[in-house]
C-alpha positions in Angstrom: -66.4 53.1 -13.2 -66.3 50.3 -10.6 -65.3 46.5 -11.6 -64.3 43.6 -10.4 -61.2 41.7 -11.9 -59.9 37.9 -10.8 -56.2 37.9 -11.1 -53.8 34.8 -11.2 -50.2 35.3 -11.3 -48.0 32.1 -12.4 -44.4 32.6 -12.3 -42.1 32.3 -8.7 -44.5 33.8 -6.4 -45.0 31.8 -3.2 -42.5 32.1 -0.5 -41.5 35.6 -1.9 -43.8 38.0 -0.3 -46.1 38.4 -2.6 -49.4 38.3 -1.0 -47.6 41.1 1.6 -47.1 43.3 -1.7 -50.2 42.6 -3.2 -52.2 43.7 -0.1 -50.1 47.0 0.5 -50.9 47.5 -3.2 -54.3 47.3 -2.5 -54.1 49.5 0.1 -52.5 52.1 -1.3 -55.0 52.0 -4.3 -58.3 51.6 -1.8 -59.3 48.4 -3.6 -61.0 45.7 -1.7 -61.3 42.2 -2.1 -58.6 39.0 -1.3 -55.3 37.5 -2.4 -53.8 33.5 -1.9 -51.6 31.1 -2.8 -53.1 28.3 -4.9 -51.9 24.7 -4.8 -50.6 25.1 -8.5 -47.8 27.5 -6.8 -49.6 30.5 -8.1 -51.3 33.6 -6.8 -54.8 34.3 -6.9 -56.8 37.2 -5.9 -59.9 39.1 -6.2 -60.2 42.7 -6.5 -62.6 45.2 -6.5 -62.9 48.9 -7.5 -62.3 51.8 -9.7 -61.5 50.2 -13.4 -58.4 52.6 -13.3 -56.9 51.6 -10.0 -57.4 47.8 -10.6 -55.4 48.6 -13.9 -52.9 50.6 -11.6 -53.0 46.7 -9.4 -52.3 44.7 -12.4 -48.9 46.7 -13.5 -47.6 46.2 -10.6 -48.5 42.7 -10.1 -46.8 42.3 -13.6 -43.5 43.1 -11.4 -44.0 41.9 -8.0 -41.9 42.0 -5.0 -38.0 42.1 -5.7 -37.3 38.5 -5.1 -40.3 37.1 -7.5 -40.0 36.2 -10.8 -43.4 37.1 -12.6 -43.9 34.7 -15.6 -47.6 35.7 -16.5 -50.6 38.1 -15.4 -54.2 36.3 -16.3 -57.0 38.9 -16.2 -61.2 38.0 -15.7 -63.3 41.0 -15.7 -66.3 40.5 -13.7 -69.5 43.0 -12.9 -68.6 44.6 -9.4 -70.7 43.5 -6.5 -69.2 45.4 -3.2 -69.0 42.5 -1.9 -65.9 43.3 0.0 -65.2 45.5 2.8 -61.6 45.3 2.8 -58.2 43.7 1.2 -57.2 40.7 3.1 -55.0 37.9 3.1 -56.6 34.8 3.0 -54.5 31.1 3.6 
């Protein structure tokens, strides 16, 4: 089933790669959508896709990159739109 999810991950995350990773992720998974860093120092991004992968997405945001230091995964489940054509990096 496809969804959409809006992910924001609080914790050290800027400056460590983590967009990079998040994107490859992405990839690797064939989810679409975008990932940034937010003012607050967190990461935001929005994915779209198979309910599965995007569950495959989050576990390894939970971790991160080797130098970040995840303190907390926030999950909204949204209707999927395909509004996205690829995953990008946006700044």
């Amino acid at each position: 089933m496809k969804k959409g999810a809006r992910i924001t991950i609080t914790g050290r995350v800027q400056g460590v790669w983590f967009r990079a990773f998040t994107r490859r992720q992405a990839g690797l998974l064939n989810l679409t959508g975008w990932v940034r860093n937010m003012p607050d120092g967190s990461v935001y991004c929005e994915v779209e896709g198979d309910k599965d992968k995007i569950d495959r997405i989050i576990e390894k945001l939970k971790e991160g990159p080797e130098f970040a230091r995840v303190d907390d995964v926030q999950v909204e489940w949204v209707p999927f739109k395909g509004q996205f054509d690829t995953f990008e990096v946006r700044y």
